[in-house]
C-alpha positions as CSV (number, residue, x, y, z in Angstrom):
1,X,0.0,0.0,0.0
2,X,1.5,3.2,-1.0
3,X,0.6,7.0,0.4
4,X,2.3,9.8,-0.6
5,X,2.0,12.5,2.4
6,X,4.1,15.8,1.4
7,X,6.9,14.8,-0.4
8,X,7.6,11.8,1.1
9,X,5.6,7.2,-0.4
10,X,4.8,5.6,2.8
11,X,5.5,2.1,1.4
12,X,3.7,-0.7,3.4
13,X,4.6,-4.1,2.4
14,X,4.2,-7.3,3.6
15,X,7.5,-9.5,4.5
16,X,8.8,-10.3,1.3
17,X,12.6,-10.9,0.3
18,X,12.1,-9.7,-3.3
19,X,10.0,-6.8,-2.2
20,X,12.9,-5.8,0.2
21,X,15.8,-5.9,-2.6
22,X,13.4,-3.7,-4.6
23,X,12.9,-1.3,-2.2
24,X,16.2,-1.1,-0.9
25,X,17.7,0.1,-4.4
26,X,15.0,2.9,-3.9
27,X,16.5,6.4,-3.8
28,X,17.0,7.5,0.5
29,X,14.7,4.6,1.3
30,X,14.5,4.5,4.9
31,X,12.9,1.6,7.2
32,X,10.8,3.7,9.6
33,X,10.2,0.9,12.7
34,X,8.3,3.6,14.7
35,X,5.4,3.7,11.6
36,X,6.1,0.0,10.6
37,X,6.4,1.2,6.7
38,X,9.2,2.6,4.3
39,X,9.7,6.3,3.9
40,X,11.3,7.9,0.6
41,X,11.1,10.9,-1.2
42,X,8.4,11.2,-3.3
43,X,9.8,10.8,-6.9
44,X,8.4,9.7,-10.8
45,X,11.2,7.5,-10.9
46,X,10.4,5.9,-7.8
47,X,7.1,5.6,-8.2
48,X,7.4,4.3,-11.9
49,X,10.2,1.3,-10.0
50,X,7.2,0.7,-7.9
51,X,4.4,0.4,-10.3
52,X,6.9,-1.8,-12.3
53,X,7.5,-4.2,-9.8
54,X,4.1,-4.2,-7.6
55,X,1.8,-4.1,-10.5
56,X,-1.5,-4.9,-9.1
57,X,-0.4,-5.3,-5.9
58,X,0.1,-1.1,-5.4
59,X,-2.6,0.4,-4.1
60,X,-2.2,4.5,-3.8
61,X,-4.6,5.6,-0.7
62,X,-4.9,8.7,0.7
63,X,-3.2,9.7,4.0
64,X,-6.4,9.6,6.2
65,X,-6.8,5.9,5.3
66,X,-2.8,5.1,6.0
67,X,-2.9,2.4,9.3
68,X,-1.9,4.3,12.2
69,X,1.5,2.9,13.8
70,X,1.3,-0.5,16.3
71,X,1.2,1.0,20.2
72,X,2.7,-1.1,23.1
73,X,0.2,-2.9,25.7
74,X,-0.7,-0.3,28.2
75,X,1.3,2.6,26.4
76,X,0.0,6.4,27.9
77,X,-2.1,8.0,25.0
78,X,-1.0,11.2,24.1
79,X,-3.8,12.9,22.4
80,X,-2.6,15.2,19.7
81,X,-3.4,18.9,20.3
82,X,-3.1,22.3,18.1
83,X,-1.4,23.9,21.4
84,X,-1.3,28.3,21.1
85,X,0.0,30.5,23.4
86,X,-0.7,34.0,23.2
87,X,2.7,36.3,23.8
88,X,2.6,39.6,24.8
89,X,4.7,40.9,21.8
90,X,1.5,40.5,19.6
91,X,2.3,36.9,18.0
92,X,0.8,33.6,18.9
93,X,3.1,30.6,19.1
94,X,1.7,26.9,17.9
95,X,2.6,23.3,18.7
96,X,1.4,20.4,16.7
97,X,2.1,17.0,15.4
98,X,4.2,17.1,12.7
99,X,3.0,16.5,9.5
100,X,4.0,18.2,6.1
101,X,0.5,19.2,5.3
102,X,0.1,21.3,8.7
103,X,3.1,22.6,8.3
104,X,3.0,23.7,4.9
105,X,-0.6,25.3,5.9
106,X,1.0,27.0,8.8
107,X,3.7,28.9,6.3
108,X,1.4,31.0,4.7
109,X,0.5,32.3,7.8
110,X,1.6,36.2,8.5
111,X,5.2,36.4,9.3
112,X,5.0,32.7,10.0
113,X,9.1,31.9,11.6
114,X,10.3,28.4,13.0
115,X,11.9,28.7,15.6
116,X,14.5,25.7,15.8
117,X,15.6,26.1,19.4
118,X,12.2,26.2,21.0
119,X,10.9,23.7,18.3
120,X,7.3,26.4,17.9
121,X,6.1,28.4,14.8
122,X,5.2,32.0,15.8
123,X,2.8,33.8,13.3
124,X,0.9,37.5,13.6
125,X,-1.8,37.7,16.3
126,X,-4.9,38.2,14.5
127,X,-8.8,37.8,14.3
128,X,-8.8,36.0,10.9
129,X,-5.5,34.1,12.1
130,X,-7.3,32.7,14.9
131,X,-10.3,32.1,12.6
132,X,-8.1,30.2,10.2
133,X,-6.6,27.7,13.3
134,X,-10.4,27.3,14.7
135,X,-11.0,26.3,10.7
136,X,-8.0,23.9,10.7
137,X,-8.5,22.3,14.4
138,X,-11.8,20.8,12.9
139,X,-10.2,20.1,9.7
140,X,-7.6,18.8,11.1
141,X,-9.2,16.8,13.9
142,X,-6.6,18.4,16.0
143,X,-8.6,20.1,20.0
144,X,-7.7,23.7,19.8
145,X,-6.1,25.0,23.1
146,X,-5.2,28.5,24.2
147,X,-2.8,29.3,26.8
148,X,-1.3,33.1,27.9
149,X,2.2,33.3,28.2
150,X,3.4,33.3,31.2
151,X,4.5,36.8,32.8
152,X,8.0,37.6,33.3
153,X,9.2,38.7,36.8
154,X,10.2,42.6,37.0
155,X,13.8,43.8,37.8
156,X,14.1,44.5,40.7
157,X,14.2,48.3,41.3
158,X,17.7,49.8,41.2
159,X,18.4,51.5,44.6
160,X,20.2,55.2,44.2
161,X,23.0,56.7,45.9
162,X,25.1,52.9,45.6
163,X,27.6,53.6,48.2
164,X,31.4,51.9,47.0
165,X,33.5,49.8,49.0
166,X,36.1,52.5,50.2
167,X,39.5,52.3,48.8
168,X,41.6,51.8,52.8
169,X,39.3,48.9,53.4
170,X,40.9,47.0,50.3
171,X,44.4,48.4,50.9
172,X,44.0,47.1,54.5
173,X,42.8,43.8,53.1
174,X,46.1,43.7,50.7
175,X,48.2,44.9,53.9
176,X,47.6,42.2,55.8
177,X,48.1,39.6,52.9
178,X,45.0,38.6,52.1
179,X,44.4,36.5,48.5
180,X,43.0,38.6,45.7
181,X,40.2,36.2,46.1
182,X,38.9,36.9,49.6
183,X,39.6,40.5,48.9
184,X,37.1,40.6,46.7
185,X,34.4,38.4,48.5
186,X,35.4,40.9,51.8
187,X,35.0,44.3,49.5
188,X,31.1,42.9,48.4
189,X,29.9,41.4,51.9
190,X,31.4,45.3,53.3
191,X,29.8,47.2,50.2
192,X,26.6,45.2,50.8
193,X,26.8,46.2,54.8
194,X,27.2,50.0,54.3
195,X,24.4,50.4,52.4
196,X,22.5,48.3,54.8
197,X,23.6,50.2,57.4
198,X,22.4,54.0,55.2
199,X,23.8,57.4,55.5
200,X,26.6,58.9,57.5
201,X,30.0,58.5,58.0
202,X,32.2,55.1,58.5
């Protein structure tokens, strides 16, 4: 059974020896175990191989009626999701299963940008971009789920009128052969206590 999904044949076969040297001589054929089916790019040439050697035996689907991969006994369902969260810099950031159809869907979004390191798309926040995931969620079959972004804890408020370590308290420090090393951690522990202590003379 062959699906093409993108631009990628799923290739489900039974266990055949000649099938398997066939497929094998296909161009970046890859045994995927997790799907139980061969992945390849999607190509004339391979598909003309296939028809060539299959015959009858090839039957083209569509991606909705590819079997979904074997689960273990007692395995935790994870339902698949369409996951925003709304950022306070006026952009919405999705999480989704991947497929190639959602995401190339999700690239003619506004400003659509993948961002590699978080592994999210961000796109414009707006009404008929929110319209167009509520459209795609039921296309999809995907629950639609909103979250805020979290806020981000404020600075803490810089105090004025710092007071500095004075200059004797080091020179005493170095006098009486202390390491560079505990000077330093002295000098912050004594600026820390002076402007603890506030105003007026040491």
């Amino acid at each position: 059974m062959l699906t093409q999904v993108g631009k990628q044949f799923w290739l489900s076969t039974l266990r055949d020896a000649a099938d398997e040297a066939l497929v094998r001589t296909l161009f970046y054929a890859r045994w995927n175990a997790s799907m139980g089916c061969w992945t390849m790019p999607a190509r004339e040439e391979t598909l003309q191989k296939l028809d060539t050697h299959f015959g009858a035996r090839l039957r083209q689907v569509l991606p909705e009626a590819f079997p979904p991969p074997p689960t273990r006994k007692n395995a935790k369902v994870v339902v698949p999701t369409l996951q925003v969260i709304v950022g306070s810099n006026g952009r919405l950031r999705l999480q989704f299963p991947f497929h190639p159809h959602y995401i190339a869907a999700v690239k003619k979004l506004p400003y659509a940008q993948w961002d590699p390191a978080n592994r999210w798309w961000s796109v414009a926040d707006a009404p008929h971009v929110r319209e167009q995931l509520a459209s795609w969620s039921q296309e999809w079959k995907l629950p639609l789920h909103y979250a805020q972004e979290p806020e981000k804890a404020k600075p803490r408020p810089v105090r004025q009128g710092i007071r500095e370590c004075p200059p004797r308290y080091e020179e005493k420090l170095s006098l009486r052969r202390y390491s560079p090393r505990t000077i330093k951690s002295y000098t912050a522990l004594f600026r820390e206590f002076i402007n603890y202590r506030g105003g007026g003379p040491l």
